[in-house]
N, C-alpha and C positions, 0 to 999 in steps of 0.2 A: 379699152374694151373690158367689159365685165365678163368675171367665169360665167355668171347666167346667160351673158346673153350672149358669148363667141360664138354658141352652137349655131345660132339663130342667123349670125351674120354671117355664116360657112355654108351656110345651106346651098348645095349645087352648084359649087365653086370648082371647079375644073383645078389640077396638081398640072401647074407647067410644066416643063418639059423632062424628064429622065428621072422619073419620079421623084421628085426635091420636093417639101411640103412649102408652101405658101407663107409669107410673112405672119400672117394669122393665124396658119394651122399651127407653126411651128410655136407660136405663141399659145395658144390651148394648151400644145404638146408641154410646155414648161410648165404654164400654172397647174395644170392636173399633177406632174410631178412634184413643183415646192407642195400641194397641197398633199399629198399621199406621205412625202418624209417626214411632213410634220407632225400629219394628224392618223396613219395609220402603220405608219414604220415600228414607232413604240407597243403596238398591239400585237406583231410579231410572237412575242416568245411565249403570253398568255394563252393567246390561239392555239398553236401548236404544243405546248404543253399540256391543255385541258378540253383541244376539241371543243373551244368556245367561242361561239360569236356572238363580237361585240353589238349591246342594241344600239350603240351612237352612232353604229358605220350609217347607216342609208339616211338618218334624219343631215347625217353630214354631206354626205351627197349629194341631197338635194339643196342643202341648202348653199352649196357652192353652183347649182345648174346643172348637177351630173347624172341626174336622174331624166325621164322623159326626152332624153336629147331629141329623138324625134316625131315625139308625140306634139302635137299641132298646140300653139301658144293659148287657145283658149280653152283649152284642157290642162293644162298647168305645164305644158312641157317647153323647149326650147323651139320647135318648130325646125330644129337643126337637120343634118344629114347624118347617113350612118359612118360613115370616114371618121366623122368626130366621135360619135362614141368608140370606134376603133382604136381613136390615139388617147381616147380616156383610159379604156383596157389597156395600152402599152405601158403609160404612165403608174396604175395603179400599181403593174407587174410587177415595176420594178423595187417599189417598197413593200407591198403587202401581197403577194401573188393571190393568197386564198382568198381576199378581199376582192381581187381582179374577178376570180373565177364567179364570184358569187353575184360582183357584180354585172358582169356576162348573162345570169341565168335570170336575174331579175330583169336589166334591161333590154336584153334584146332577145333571149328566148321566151321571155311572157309577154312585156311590156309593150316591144314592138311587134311582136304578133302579133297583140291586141289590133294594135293603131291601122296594121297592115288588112289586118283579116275578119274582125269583127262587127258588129251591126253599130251604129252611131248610139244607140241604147246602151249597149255593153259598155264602148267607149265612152261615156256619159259616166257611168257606175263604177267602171271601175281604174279608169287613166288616172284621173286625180289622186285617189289615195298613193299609187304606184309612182308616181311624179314629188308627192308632197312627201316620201318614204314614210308613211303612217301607215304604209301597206308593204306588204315583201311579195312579190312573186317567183315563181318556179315553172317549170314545164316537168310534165311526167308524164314519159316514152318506154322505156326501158323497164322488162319485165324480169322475173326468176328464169323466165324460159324462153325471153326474146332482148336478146341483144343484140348484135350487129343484123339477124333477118327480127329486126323490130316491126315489121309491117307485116310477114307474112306470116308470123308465132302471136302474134301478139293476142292475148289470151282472155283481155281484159272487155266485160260487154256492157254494153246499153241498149235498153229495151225503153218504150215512149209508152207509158202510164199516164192516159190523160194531159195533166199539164207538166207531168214531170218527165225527165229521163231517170232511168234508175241503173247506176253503174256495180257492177258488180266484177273486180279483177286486185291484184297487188302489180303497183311499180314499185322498181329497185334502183338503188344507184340514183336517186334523187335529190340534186344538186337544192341546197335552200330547204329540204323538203321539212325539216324539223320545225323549221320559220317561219314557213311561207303561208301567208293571209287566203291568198288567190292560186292556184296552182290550174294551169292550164293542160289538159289531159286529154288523150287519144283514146278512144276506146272500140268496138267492131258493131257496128250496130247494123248493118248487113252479111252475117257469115255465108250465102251462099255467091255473093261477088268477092268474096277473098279481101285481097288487100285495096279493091276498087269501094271495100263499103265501112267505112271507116268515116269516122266525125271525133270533131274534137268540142271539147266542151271544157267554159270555166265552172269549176267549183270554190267555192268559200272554205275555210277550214272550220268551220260551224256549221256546215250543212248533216244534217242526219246520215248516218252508217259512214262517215270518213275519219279515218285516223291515222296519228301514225306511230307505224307499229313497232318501231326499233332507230334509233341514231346510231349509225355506222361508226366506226371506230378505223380510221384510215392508215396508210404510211405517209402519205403526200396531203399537201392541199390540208391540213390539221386548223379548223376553225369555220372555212368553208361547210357548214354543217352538211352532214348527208345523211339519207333514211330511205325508210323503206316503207310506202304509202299503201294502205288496204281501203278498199272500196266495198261495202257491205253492204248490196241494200242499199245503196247511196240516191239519196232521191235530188235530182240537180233540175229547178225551173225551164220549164219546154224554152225560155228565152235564151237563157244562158248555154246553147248551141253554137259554136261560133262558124259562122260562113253557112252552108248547108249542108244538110246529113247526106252523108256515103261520098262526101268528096274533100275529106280532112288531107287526103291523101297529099293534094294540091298545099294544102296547110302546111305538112310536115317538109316534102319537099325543097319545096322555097326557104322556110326556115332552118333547114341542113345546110343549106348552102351559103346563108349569111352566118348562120353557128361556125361554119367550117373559117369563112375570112376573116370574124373577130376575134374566135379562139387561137386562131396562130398570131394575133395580137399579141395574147398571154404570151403566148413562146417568145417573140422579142422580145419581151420588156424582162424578162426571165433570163432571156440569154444577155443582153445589154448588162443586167448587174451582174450577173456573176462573170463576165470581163472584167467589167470595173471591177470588180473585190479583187480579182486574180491580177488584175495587172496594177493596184498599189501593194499587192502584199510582194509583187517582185518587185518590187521597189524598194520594202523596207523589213524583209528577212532577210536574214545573210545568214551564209554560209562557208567554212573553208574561207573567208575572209574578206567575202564583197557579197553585195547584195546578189540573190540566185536570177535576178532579170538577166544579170552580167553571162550567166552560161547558155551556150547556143541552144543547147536542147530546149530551156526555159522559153528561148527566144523563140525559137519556132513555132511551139504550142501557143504562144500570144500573138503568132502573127495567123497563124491557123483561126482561131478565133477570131479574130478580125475578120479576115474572109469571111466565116460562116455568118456574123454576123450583119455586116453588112448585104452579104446577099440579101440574106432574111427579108432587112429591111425594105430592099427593094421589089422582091417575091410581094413581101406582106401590102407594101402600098399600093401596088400595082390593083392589085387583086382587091383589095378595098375599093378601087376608085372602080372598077368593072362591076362590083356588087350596090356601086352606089345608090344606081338607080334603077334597081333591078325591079320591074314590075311585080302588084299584086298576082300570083299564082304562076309566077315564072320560076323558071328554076326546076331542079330535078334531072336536069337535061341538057346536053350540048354543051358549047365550050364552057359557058359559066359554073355547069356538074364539075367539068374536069378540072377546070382552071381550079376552083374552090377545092376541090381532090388536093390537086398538087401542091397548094399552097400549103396545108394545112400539114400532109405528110411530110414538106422540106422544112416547114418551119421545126416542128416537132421531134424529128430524128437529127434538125440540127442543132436546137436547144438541146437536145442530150445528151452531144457531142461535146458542146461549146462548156457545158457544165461540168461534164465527167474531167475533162482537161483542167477546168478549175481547181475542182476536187485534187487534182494528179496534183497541178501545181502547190497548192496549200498542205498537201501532205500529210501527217498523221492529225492535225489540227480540221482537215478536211473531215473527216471522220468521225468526230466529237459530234454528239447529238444536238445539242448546244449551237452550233457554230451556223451564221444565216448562208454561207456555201450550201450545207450539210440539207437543213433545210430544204433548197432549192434542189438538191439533186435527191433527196427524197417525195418532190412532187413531179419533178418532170417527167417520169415515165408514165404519169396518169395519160398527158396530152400525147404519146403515140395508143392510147385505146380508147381513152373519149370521145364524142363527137365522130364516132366511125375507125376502127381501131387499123393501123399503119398499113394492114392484108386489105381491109375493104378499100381504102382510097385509091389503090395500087388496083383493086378491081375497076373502080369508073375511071378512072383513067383511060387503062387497056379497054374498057369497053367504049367508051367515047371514042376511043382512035379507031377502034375497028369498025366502028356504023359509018366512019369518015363522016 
């Protein structure tokens, strides 16, 4: 089986029993691994030194299959399911995290939106580039003045000028945003139905009045670029509306809730290496005159680890294989809101957990800015406020349980 084509032969394949992946997933799981040590591991300290993303990442992606996983094969994509790009984001994690994140926002916050939510036109125009990485995509949600109530602050407008929409707003915290070709955006095109009048639209980053207006300078996630998008004026073709106007709301939704089960992806693959770094380096520091694995306290914090991580693991697959086939405009609601809730807050506050303990065990070398530990625990705290910050989840949760 070829990396192109595993997605393709995964598609709607059911995880036996007690969440164990499949002889083939597990097989995806590996090749996306050797491919990320080999070809995105070395990219590590440039990224995070200069806030650089490299342009070879996505043309590399695609051309291992990693792009499109489930973008339908005659648009250049894999035809695959989303489980697999899930266990791509695990993979990426664990060598290049900021790599994982970014590729997160390309494929499944723009890319499958597209596939999932837009006009066969749209998909036409713009799958392919996004498949063949000759294109980068992003989604822009998240304003100066709306962040977790992104729907009900959200400040950003569109008004229908003839053949055009014309947007007029700034998003912030915009994952890709400095990169991205296609940037898929929510804007209020109804303000007296509230958050009921809301559309989402793709823009080009050559469209008239779009720009962007600052590249963030981060603690975490250093390479993954991010910015801050202004809308001026922006005149975006009456076609390029994706789904229909005043009901994006359905749009965003559904897409929170698959962002919510592949980004705790990130967290395992995040939390999986920094075990492994922590449990060879008590292997081969010593101290007082045996290696520090040898003292119980060492010992407990590795087997703590383990715990958490392994939960994760089965938290995380669980919840991928519920989301697998999660209908267009489903989502938002019910167990799958909660399920995606909880996954995301366990994976996340356990990756922070399983890392901080790394950090403990590596000790003053933990701390050197330099060091891929150090790294890692300077990005994990983004994933308890992204994707709905550690207080919101803990809100659908409690509010799922309570509508019973």
């Amino acid at each position: 089986m070829t990396q192109a084509t595993a997605g393709a032969e995964l598609a709607n394949r059911p995880l036996p029993g007690a969440f164990e992946l499949s002889p083939e997933q597990q097989e995806v799981l590996d090749q996306a691994d050797r491919f990320a040590r080999a070809e995105l591991a070395p990219l590590q300290q440039r990224m995070d030194d200069e806030e650089w993303w490299p342009p070879v990442v996505m043309p590399a992606l695609a051309r291992v299959g990693y792009l499109g996983v489930t973008a339908p094969v005659e648009l250049g994509g894999a035809g695959g399911d989303f489980f697999t790009s899930g266990l791509i984001a695990q993979a990426l994690a664990r060598a290049n995290h900021a790599v994982s994140l970014s590729y997160v926002a390309h494929e499944n916050l723009c890319l499958n939106n597209i596939v999932r939510n837009a006009s066969s036109g749209l998909q036409r125009r713009y799958v392919p580039r996004l498949c063949d990485g000759s294109a980068i995509g992003c989604l822009a949600l998240t304003e100066p003045g709306a962040g977790s109530d992104a729907l009900g602050s959200m400040a950003t407008t569109a008004r229908r000028e003839g053949d055009c929409w014309v947007l007029n707003g700034t998003k912030l915290f915009i994952t890709n945003g400095p990169v991205a070709d296609v940037i898929l955006v929510y804007a209020r095109t109804d303000k007296a139905r509230g958050t009921k009048g809301i559309s989402a639209f793709l823009v080009e980053k050559g469209f008239p009045g779009f720009r962007v207006a600052q590249k963030l300078d981060k603690m975490g996630f250093r390479g993954s670029v991010t910015a801050e998008l202004v809308f001026e004026d922006c005149r975006v073709p009456a076609e390029n509306l994706v789904g229909v106007a005043n009901e994006g709301v359905a749009v965003v939704m559904s897409g929170l809730d698959l962002e919510r089960a592949i980004v705790a992806m990130i967290n395992l693959g995040m939390a999986e290496r920094a075990f492994a770094l922590a449990l060879d380096y008590a292997r081969t520091r010593r101290q007082f005159g045996k290696a520090i694995g040898d003292f119980q306290m060492v010992q407990a914090k590795l087997a703590d680890m383990y715990v958490q991580v392994e939960t994760m693991r089965t938290f995380c697959y669980r919840t991928l294989a519920a989301t697998n086939d999660l209908e267009t405009g489903a989502g938002g609601r019910g167990d799958i809101h909660k399920l995606t809730a909880a996954c995301i807050l366990y994976a996340a506050e356990g990756c922070t957990k399983v890392i901080t303990e790394a950090v403990q065990i590596f000790g003053g070398s933990g701390y050197m800015r330099e060091t891929e530990i150090n790294r890692l625990y300077r990005a994990t705290k983004l994933l308890e406020i992204g994707a709905g910050t550690s207080e919101i989840r803990r809100l659908i949760i409690a509010g799922e349980l309570l509508r019973g």
